[in-house]
N, CA and C atoms as an extended XYZ file, in Angstrom:
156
Properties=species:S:1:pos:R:3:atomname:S:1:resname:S:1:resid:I:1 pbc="F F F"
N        11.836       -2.226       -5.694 N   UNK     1
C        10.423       -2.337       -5.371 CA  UNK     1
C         9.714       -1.049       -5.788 C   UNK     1
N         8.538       -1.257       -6.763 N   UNK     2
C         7.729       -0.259       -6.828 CA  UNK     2
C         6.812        0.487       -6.021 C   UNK     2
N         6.454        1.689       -6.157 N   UNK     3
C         6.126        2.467       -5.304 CA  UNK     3
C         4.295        2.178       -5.572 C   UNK     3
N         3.074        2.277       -4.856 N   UNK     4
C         1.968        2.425       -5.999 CA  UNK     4
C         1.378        3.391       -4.848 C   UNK     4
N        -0.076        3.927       -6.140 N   UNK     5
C        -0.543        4.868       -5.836 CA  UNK     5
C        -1.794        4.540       -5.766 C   UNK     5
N        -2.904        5.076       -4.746 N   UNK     6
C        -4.344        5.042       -4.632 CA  UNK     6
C        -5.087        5.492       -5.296 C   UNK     6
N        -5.727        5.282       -6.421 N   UNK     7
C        -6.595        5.884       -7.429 CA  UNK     7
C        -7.747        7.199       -6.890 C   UNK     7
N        -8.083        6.586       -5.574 N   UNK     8
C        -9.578        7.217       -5.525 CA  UNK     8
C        -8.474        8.629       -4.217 C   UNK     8
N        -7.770        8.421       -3.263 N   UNK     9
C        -7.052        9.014       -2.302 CA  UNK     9
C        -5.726        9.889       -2.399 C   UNK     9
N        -5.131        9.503       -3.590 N   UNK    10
C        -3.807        9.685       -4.007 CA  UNK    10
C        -2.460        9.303       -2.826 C   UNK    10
N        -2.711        8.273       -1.526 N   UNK    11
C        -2.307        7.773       -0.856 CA  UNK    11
C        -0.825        6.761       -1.761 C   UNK    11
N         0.575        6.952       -1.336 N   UNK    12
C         1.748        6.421       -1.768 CA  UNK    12
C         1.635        5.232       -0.953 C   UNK    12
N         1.834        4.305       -1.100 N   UNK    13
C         2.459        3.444       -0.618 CA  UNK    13
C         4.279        2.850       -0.805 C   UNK    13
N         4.515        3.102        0.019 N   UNK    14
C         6.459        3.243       -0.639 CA  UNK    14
C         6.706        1.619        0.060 C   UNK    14
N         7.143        0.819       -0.392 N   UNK    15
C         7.776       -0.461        0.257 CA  UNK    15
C         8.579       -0.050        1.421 C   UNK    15
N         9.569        0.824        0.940 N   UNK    16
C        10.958        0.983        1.929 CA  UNK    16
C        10.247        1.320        3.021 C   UNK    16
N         9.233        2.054        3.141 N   UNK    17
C         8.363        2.548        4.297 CA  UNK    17
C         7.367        1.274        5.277 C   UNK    17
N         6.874        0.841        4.345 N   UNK    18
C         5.756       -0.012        5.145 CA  UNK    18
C         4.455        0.251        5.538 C   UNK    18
N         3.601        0.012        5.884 N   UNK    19
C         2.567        0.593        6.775 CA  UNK    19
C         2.530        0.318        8.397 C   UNK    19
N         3.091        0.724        8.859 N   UNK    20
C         3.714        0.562       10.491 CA  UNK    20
C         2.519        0.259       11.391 C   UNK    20
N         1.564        1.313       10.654 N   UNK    21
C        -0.021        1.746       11.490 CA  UNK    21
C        -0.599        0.281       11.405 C   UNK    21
N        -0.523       -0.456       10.127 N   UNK    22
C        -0.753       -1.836        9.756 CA  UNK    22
C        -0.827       -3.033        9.920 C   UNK    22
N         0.817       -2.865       10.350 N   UNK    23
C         1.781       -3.782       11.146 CA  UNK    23
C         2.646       -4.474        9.707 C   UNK    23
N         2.747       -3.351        8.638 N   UNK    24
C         3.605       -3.896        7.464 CA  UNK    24
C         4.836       -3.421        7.665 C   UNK    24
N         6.204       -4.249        7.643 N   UNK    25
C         6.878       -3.774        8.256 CA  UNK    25
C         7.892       -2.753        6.795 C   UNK    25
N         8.606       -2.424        7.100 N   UNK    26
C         9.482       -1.733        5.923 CA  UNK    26
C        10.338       -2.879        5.284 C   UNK    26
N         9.947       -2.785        3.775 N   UNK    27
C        10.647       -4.177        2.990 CA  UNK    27
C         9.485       -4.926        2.257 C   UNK    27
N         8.371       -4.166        2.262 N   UNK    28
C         7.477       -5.251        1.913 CA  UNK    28
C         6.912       -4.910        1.031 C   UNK    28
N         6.765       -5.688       -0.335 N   UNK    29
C         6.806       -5.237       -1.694 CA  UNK    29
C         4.966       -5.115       -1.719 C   UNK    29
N         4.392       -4.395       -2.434 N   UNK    30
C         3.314       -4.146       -2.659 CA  UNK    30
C         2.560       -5.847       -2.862 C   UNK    30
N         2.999       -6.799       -3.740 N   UNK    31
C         2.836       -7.776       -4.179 CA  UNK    31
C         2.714       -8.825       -3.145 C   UNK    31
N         3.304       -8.080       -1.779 N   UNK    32
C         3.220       -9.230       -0.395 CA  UNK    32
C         2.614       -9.094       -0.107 C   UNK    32
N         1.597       -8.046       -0.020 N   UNK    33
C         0.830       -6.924        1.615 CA  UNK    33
C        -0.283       -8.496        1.275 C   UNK    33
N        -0.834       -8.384        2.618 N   UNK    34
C        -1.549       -9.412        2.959 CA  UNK    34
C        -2.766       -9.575        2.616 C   UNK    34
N        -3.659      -10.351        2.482 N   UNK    35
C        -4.969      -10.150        1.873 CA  UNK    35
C        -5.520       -9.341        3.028 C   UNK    35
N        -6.907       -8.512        2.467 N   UNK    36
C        -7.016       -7.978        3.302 CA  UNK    36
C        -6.323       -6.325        3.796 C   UNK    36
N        -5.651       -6.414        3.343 N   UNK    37
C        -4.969       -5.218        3.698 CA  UNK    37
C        -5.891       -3.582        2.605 C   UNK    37
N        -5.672       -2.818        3.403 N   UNK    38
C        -6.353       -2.192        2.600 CA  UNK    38
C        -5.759        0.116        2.750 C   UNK    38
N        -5.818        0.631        1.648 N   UNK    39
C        -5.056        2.151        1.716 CA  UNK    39
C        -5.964        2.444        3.080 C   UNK    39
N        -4.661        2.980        4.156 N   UNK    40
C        -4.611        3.528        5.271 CA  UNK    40
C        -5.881        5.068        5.554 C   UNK    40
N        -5.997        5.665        4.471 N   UNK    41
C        -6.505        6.889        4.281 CA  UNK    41
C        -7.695        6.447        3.862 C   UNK    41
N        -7.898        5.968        2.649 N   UNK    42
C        -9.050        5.682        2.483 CA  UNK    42
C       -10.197        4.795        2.939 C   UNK    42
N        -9.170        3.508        2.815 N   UNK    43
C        -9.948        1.913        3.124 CA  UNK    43
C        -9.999        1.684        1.652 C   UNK    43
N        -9.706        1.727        0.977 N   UNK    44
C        -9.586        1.189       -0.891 CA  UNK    44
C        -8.689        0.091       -0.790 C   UNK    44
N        -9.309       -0.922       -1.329 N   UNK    45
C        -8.517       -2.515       -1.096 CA  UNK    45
C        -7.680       -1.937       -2.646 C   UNK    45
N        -6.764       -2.921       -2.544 N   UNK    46
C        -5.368       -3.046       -3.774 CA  UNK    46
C        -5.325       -2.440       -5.264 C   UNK    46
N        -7.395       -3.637       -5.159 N   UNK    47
C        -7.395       -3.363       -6.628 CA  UNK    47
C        -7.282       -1.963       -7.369 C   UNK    47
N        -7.536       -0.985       -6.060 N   UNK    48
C        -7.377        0.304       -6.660 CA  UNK    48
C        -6.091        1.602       -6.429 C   UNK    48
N        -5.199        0.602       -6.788 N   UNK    49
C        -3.837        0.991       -6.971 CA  UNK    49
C        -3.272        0.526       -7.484 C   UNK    49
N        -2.124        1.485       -8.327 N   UNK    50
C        -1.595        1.270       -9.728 CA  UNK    50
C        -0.073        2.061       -9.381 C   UNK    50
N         0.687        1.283      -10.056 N   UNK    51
C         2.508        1.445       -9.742 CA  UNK    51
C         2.336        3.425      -10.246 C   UNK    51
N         3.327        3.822       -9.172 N   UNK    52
C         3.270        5.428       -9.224 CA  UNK    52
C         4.976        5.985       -9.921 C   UNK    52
């Protein structure tokens, strides 16, 4: 699973990790996260992240 990165935040998103704060659990491929979901730091929805 790829790792991606926040364009505007430089926020990682790591699969193996998850977003816990979220309720994404660890295992969850970038390609799952739910609609809606959006970088923790910023609030930047998906479209603005790109594999790191």
């Amino acid at each position: 699973m790829t790792k991606h990165r926040c364009v505007i935040c430089d926020y990682i998103y790591d699969p193996a990790e998850g977003d816990p704060g979220s309720g994404i659990d660890p295992g969850t491929a970038f390609e799952d996260l739910p609609d809606g979901w959006c970088c923790p730091l910023c609030g930047a929805d998906t479209s603005n992240f790109e594999p790191a």
